[in-house]
N, C-alpha and C positions, 0 to 999 in steps of 0.2 A: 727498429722495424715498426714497432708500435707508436712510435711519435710519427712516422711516413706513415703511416694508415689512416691515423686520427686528421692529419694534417688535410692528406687527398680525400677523406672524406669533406671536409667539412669545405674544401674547394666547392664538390661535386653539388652539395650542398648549397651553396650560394648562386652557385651556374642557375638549380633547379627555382630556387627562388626569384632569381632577375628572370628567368623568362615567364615565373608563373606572374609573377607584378606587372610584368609588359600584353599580358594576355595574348597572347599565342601569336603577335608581330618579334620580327625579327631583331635582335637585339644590338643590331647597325642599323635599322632604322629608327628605334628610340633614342639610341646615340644622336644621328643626325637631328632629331626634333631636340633633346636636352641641347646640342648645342646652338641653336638657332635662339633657344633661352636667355643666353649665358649665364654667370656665375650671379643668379638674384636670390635671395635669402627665401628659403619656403618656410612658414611659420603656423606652426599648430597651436591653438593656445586650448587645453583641454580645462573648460570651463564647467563648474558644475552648480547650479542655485538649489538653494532649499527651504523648504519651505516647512513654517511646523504643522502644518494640516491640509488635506484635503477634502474639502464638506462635499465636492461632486461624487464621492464613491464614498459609502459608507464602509466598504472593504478595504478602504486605503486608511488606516491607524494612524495615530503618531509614530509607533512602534515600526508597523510595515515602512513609512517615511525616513524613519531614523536609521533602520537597518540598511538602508538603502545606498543611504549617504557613508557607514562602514565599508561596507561591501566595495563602494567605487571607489574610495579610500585604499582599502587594500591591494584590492586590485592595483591600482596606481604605483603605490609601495613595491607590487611582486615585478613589474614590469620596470621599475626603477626609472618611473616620470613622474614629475613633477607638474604641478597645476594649481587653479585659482577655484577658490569655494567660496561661493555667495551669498549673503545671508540675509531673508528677509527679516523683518523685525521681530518677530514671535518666535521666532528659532533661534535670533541672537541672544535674545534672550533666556533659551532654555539651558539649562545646567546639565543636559546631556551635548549637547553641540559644542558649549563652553571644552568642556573636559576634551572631548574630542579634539576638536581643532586646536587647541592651543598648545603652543611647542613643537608644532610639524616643521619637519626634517627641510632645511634648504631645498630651496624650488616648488615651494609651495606657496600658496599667502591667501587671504580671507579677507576678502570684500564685502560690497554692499548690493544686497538685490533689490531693488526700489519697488518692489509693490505695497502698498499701502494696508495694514491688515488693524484691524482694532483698537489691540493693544497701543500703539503706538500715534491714532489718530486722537485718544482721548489721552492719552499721555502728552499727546501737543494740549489740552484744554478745547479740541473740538467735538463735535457731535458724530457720531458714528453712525451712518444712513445705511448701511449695509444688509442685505438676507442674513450673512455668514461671519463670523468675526475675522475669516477673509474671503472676501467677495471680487470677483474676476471682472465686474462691468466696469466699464472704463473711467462713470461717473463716482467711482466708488474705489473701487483699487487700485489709481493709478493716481498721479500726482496732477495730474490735467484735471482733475474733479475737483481742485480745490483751487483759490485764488491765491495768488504770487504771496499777498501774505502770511496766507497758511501754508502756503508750499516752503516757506522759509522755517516756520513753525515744526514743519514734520521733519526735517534737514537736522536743524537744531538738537530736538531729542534721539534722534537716531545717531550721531555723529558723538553727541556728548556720554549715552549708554556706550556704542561702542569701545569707544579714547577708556573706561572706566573699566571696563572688561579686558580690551588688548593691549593698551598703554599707548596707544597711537591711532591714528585718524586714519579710514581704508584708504588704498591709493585707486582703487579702482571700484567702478560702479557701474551694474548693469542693471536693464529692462528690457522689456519687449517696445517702449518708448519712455523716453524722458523731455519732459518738458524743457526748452530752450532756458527760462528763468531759471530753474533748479538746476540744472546741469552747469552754469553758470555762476549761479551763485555755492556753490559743490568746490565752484576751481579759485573763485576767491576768498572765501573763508576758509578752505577746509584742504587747500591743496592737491584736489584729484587729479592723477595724471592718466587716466583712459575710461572709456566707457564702452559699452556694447547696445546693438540694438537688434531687433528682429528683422530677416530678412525681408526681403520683399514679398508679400503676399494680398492678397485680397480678401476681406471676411473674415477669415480666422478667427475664433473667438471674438469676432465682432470689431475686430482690426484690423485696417486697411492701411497699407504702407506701398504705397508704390511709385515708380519713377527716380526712385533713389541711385544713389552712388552706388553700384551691382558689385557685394562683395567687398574686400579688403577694409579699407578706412579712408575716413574723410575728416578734416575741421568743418565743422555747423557754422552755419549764419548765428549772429546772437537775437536774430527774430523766429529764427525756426530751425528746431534739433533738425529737421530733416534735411534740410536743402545746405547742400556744398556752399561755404561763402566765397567767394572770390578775391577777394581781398583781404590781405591780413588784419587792420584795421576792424574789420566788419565779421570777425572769425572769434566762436571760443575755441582758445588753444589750446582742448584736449579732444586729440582722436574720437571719432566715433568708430568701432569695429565691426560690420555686417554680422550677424549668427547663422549659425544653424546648417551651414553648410549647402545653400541648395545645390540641387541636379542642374548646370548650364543650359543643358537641351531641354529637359522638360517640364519644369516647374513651371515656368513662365507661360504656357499655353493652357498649363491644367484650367478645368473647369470654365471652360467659353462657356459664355452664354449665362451662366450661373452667379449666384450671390458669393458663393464661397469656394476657394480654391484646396484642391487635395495638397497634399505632403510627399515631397518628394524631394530630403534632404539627407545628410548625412545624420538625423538624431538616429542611436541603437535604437529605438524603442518601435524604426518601422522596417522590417522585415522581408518587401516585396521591394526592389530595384531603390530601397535606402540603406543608411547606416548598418542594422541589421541584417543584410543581405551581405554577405563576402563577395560575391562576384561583382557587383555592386560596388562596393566600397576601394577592390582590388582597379576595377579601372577609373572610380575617380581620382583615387591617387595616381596613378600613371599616366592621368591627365596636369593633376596637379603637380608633379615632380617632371613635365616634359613641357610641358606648355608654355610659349612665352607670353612673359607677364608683366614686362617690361622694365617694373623696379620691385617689385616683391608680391609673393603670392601668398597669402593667409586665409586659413580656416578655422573654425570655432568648433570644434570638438566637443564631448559632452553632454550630459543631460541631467533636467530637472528631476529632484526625487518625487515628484508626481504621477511619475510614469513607473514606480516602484520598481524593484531589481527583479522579480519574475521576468518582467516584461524587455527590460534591455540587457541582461547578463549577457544573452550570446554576442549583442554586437556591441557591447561595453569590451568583449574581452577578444573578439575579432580585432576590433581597431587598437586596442592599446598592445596588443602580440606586433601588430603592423608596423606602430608608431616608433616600439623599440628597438625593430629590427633595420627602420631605416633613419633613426636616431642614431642609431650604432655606424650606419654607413657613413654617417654626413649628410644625408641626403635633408634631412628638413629641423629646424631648432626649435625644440619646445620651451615654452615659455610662461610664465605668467602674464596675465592680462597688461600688467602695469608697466611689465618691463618691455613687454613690444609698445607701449604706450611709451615710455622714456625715449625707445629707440624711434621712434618715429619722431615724436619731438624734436631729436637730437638732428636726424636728418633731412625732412620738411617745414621748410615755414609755413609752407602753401600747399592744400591736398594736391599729391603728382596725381601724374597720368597713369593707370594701370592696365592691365589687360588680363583677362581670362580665356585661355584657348582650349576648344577638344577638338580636336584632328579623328581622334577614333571613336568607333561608335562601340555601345554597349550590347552584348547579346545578337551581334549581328547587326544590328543597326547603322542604317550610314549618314543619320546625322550628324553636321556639323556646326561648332560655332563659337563665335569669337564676343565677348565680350571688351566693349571700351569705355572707361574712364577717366573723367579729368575733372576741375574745377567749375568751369563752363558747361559740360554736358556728358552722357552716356549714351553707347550707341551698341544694336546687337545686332549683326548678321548672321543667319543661319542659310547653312547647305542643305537642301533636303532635294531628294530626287534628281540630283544633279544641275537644280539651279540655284539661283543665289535670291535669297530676299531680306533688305533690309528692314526686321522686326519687331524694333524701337529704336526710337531716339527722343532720348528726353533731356530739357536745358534745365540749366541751374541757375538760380536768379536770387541774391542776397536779398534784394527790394520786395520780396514776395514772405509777408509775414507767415507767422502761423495759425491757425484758427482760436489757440489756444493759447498765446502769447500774456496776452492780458487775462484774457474770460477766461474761467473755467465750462467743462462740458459739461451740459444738463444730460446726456445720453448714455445710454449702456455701451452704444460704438461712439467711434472715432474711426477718424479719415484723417493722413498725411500723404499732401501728395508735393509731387515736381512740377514743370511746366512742359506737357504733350508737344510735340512735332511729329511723332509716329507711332501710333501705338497700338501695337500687333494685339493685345488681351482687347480691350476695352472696346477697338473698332474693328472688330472681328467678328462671329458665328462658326463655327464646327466645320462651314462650308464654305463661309467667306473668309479669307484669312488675309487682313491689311498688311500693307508691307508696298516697301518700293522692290520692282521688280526689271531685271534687268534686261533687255530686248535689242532686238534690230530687224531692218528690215532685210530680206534674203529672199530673193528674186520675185519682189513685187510684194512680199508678204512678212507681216510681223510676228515674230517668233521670238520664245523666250531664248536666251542665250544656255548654254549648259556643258558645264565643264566636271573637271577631275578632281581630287584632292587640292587645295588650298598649299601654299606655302607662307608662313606666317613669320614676320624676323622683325624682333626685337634689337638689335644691337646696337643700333641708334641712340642716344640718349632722346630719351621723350616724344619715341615716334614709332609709330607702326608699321609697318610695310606690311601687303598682304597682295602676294601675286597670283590668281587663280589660272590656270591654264586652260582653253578654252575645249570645245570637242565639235560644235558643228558651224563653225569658222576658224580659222589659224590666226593665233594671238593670243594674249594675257590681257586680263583684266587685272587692273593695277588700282587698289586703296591706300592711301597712306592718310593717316590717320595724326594730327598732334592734338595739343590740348585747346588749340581756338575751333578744327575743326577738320576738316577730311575733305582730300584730291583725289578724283577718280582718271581715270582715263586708261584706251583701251590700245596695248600694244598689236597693231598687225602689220604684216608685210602689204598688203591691200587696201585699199579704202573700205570703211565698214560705219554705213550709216546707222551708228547705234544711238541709245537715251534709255534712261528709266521713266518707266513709271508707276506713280501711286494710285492704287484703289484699296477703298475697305468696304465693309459690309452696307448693304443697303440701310435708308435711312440712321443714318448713327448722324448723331452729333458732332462738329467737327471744329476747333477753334480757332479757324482761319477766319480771319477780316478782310483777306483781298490780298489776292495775287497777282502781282504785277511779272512787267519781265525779269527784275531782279529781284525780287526779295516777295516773301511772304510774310505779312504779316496778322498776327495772333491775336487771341486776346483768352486769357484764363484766371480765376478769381479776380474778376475785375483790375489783372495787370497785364497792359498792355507787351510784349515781345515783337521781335521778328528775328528771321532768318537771311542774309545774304548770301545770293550768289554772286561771286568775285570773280568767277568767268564761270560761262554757260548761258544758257537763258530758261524760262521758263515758259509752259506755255497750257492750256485747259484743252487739249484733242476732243473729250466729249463727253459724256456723262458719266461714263463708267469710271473715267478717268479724274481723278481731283485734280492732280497735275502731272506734267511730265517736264523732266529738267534733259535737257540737252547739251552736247557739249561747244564749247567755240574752241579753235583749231586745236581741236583733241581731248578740253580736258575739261571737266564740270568741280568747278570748288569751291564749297558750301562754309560760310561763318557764321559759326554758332557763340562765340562771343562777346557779340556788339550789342551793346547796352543803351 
């Protein structure tokens, strides 16, 4: 009788938990979205860096720092996950870190955190320019402040201290950026098999990363960590992995207008609709465990001990209660850095195409929106107020150096960017918000189109399908997305003179060289681009309008990888 009670508890138990993770939708309608998924690998890799000091908070100790990196330790340990600890050079070397990390339990491993801190720049034989013995300005603590020489230099002694302490070379290596040379030269000396970077942001600490591959991973050009290369040829063969977890919906808008964008990711250490926040955290994963994503969905978990264990315990230990409970189901594999870096290895030559979806919105919300990538390009439409506006679209171009490739930076910022076609942040304002917008005319007048829920199906190899169902005309609005580029066209029983069009914010700068009827072409950091349309035409309606693409018998279909 008491194995039948324990038993039907711990049912009744699990019922409570799948509808508290589905957030108060029906739990045959998250069925229906997980299978529009199919069976794609969901990948957490709970990454943690450390650092041995922080000079910005005289309250943050070595001690406060060190206890920190226990604490997330344990934790991990109590919840029975496994994870990647990153080690900038002043902490590899400290004889508390050593003792610690060394001989941890399978499913763990210890890498390299590539910020550049003192110790280890004059241990190359260079000059230490810094306020701090580690210093956050770009020209100073990052590997782009020095020249490819020296960037071989700082590689060297960190890689041979390491080998001396763990007996072997890290397999993985992360930053908030790495320079194209060292990351390179990392895979051919020293055998790295993955890397990470910083999300897409603007400002941050004086670092600006945007128009990137959104999320999951990609292989780098060997002229610039940032830009997807196209070709294997022209590719370092170690993954790069997006950080940090951002918000789909809203990170990408924060802060128009402004030099620097707020935080709005999965780190514990932010507390208001992030990491830290359970309701929060409860439906990004129910986005991430439903959404298709076409060949796999990964997030980066974790955080730096700079933001000390005061500050992230409660959602350090929110999310790893989450991780183990849906670890336990199957639902997502956690990993080391290195080993989704092997497995990815193992199964792209060529960064695939991915996709990020939210179907549901947060707190009420009825944003929606689809993230696309591929080697060629990324692309984000979002739903708001029940129309549809395309929010970026950015190309990937191997030919397109980096700034930093050769030179080192003389600046405390840095800037990596992609190559603009659409860019919702940049040619925007609070009240202008750029984007292509979807329209028709209806009895003599143009009006935006506006529909219902989105239906989004992955099952295709290397394609998207995205049907929206419409509400004030009868028909479906049909996207299908692959990796050279995306087919629109609009199902009705009726004739329906529809077309998009683009506008952005007044006065903004725009990198169009002239618009023809087919193709637009570009020009940014002095490399020329363009865009084909392969059916539709295009056409300049008026000023407001930059352009409008129309369809030809039915369908507009835009090529974004002609070079």
């Amino acid at each position: 009788m008491k194995n039948i009670v324990a038993r039907n508890y711990k049912i009744i138990c699990s019922i409570f938990f799948l509808l508290f993770l589905c957030g108060g939708s029906s739990y045959a309608e998250k069925s229906a979205e997980a299978k529009n998924s199919g069976e794609k690998p969901r990948i957490v890799n709970i990454i943690n860096f450390i650092r041995l000091l922080e000079p910005r908070d005289a309250a943050i100790t070595q001690d406060v720092l060190y206890q920190t990196v226990v604490n997330q330790l344990e934790m991990m340990k109590k919840y029975k996950l496994g994870g990647t600890f990153l080690l900038q050079y002043d902490a590899l070397m400290d004889s508390r870190y050593q003792k610690l990390l060394k001989g941890l339990p399978k499913g763990f491993e210890v890498g390299a955190w590539w910020e550049i801190p003192q110790p280890l720049v004059e241990k190359a034989g260079l000059k230490w320019r810094g306020r701090y013995p580690w210093d956050w300005h770009a020209n100073v603590g990052f590997s782009i402040g020095y020249t490819p020489e020296e960037r071989e230099k700082l590689v060297d002694v960190y890689m041979k201290n390491f080998k001396n302490i763990y007996g072997y070379y890290p397999k993985s290596v992360g930053s908030w950026f790495i320079d194209e040379h060292t990351l390179n030269y990392m895979y051919k000396k020293y055998g790295i098999v993955a890397s990470c970077n910083c999300r897409d942001q603007i400002g941050t600490d004086g670092y600006t990363l945007w128009g990137g591959y959104w999320n999951q991973a990609y292989y780098p050009s060997k002229k610039n960590m940032f830009m997807p290369a196209q070709n294997e040829k022209n590719q370092i063969p170690v993954p790069v992995f997006r950080m940090l977890g951002s918000d789909p919906v809203r990170q990408y808008d924060d802060g128009l207008g402004k030099e620097i964008q707020g935080v709005a990711t999965l780190e514990p250490a932010f507390h208001h609709d992030g990491g830290g926040d359970s309701t929060w955290v409860d439906w990004y994963f129910n986005e991430f465990l439903n959404g298709a994503c076409m060949n796999f969905a990964y997030v980066q978990a974790g955080q730096e001990n700079s933001f000390t264990w005061e500050r992230i315990s409660k959602g350090f230990e929110i999310q790893m209660k989450l991780f183990a409970n849906l670890k336990d189901e199957n639902k997502i594999k956690i990993e080391t850095l290195s080993e989704t870096g092997k497995w990815f290895r193992k199964n792209y030559k060529l960064t695939p195409a991915t996709s990020v979806t939210v179907l549901n919105g947060l707190k009420g919300d009825t944003k929606k929106t689809v993230w696309f990538d591929s080697r060629f390009y990324r692309a984000n439409i979002l739903w708001e107020n029940g129309t549809l506006r395309f929010r970026d679209i950015h190309l990937f171009d191997e030919r397109l150096p980096s700034d930093y490739l050769t030179e080192k930076v003389t600046t405390s910022n840095c800037a990596f960017y992609t190559l603009p076609f659409i860019d919702g942040h940049q040619w925007s304002t609070d009240s202008q918000r750029a984007g292509l917008r979807l329209k028709a005319v209806v009895n003599g007048k143009e009006i935006l189109l506006e529909g219902s829920k989105p239906v989004v199906d992955d099952s295709k190899k290397d394609k998207l399908h995205i049907s929206w169902p419409l509400k004030n005309i009868a028909g479906n609005f049909v996207i299908d997305f692959d990796e050279r580029g995306m087919q629109m066209k609009l199902e009705s029983k009726t004739s329906v003179n529809w077309f998009l069009d683009f506008t952005t914010a007044d006065s903004v700068r725009l990198p169009f060289t002239k618009i023809s009827s087919n193709r637009i072409d570009c020009k940014f950091k002095e490399l020329d681009y363009h865009v084909d349309v392969n059916k539709g035409s295009i056409s300049v309606p008026g000023k407001e309008t930059v352009y409008r693409l129309a369809p030809a018998k039915g369908i507009i279909s835009l090529d974004f990888s002609k070079r």
